[in-house]
VOGU-3710 file (C-alpha; in Angstrom, 3 decimals, decimal comma):
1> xxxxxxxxxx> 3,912/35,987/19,968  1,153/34,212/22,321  1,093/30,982/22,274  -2,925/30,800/20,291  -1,956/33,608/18,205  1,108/31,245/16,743  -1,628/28,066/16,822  -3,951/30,017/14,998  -1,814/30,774/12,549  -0,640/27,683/11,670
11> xxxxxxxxxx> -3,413/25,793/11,348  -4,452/28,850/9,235  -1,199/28,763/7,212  -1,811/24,220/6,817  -5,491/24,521/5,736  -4,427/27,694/3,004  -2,294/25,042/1,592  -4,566/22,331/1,694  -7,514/24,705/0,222  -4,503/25,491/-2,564
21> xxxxxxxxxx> -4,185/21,827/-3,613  -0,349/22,412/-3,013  1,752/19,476/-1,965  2,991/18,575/1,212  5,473/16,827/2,736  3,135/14,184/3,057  2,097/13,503/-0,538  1,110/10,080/-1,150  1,328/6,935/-3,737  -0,751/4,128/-2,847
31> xxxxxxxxxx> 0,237/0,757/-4,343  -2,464/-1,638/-3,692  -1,642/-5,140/-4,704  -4,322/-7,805/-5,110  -3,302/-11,808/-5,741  -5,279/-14,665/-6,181  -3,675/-17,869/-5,447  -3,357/-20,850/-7,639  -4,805/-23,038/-4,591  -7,049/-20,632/-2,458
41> xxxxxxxxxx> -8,309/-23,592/-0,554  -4,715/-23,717/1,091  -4,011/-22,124/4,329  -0,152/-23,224/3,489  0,075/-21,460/0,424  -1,517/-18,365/1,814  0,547/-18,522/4,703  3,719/-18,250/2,788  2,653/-15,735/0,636  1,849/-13,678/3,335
51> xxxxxxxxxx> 5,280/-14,490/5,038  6,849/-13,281/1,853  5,062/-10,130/1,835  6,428/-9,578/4,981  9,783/-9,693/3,508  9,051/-6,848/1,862  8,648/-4,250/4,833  12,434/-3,108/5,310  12,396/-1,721/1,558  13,666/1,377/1,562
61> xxxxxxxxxx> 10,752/4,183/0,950  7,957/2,163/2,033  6,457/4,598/4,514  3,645/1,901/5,769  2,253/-1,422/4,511  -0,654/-3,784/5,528  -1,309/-6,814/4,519  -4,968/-8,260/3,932  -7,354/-10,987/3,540  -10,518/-10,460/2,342
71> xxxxxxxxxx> -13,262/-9,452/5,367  -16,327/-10,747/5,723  -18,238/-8,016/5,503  -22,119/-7,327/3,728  -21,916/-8,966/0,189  -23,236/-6,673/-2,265  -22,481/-6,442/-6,084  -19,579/-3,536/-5,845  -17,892/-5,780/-3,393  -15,327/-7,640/-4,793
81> xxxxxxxxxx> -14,102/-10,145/-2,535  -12,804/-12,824/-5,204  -8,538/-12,403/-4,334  -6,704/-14,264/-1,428  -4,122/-11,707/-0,312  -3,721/-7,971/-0,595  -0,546/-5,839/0,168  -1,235/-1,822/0,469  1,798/0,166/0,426  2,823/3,652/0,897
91> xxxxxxxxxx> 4,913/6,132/-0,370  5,983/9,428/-0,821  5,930/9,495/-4,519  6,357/7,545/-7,371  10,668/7,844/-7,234  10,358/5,983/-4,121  8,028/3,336/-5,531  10,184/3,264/-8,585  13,406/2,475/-6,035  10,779/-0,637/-4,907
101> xxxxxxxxxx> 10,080/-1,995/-7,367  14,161/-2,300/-8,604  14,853/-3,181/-4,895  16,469/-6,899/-4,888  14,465/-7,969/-1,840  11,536/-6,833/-4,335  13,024/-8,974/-7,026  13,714/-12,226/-5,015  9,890/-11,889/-3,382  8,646/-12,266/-7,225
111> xxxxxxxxxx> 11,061/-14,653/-8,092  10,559/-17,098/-4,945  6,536/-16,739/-4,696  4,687/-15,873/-8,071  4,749/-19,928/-8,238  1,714/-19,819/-5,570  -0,630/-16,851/-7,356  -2,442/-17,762/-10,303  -3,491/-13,547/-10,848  -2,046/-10,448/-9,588
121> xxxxxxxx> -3,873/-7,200/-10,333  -2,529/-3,578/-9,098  -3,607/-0,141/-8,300  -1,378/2,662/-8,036  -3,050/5,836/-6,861  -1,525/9,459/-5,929  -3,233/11,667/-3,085  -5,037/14,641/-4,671
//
């Protein structure tokens, strides 16, 4: 087979399965955690919580994870800018989130730095 009639096809065979909603290797669960800290004025306290998050990285499952502060970008009423710190996470489905969220390193991050956020809020999302 020439080498563009096998890159032909397979683009043509991805896209058939993309245009078929099927689900890839690369299916996705977003966990997108926002906190607000008891003392946002703090750098400290948002320091540590982001040095906790950190902590978090070597979970097993977590294919990538960023962690936030708000930007300073255009204010406009669907903009909510209000939390401190955000963590978003990936993974390849919800078993691997599950296997987070019972993950000890998972456990002692809650136990050793929910004293510094007064509100946590979460969004879990799947790719469709």
């Amino acid at each position: 087979m020439k080498r563009s009639t096998f890159i032909t096809t397979a683009v043509l065979t991805g896209l058939s399965g993309i245009a078929n909603g099927m689900p890839d290797e690369s299916t996705t669960l977003l966990h997108h955690v926002f906190f607000w800290l008891k003392n946002p004025e703090s750098t400290a306290d948002r320091a540590a919580l982001i040095a906790g998050l950190k902590t978090l990285a070597p979970i097993p499952g977590i294919r990538q994870m960023h962690i936030g502060v708000p930007a300073s970008t255009e204010k406009r009423e669907v903009v909510d800018n209000s939390w401190d710190v955000s963590e978003l996470m990936f993974f390849n489905d919800e078993a691997a989130q599950k296997i987070y969220q019972d993950h000890p390193v998972h456990q002692a991050f809650v136990k050793n730095y929910s004293h510094l956020w007064a509100k946590v809020i979460v969004y879990d999302a799947v790719d469709i």
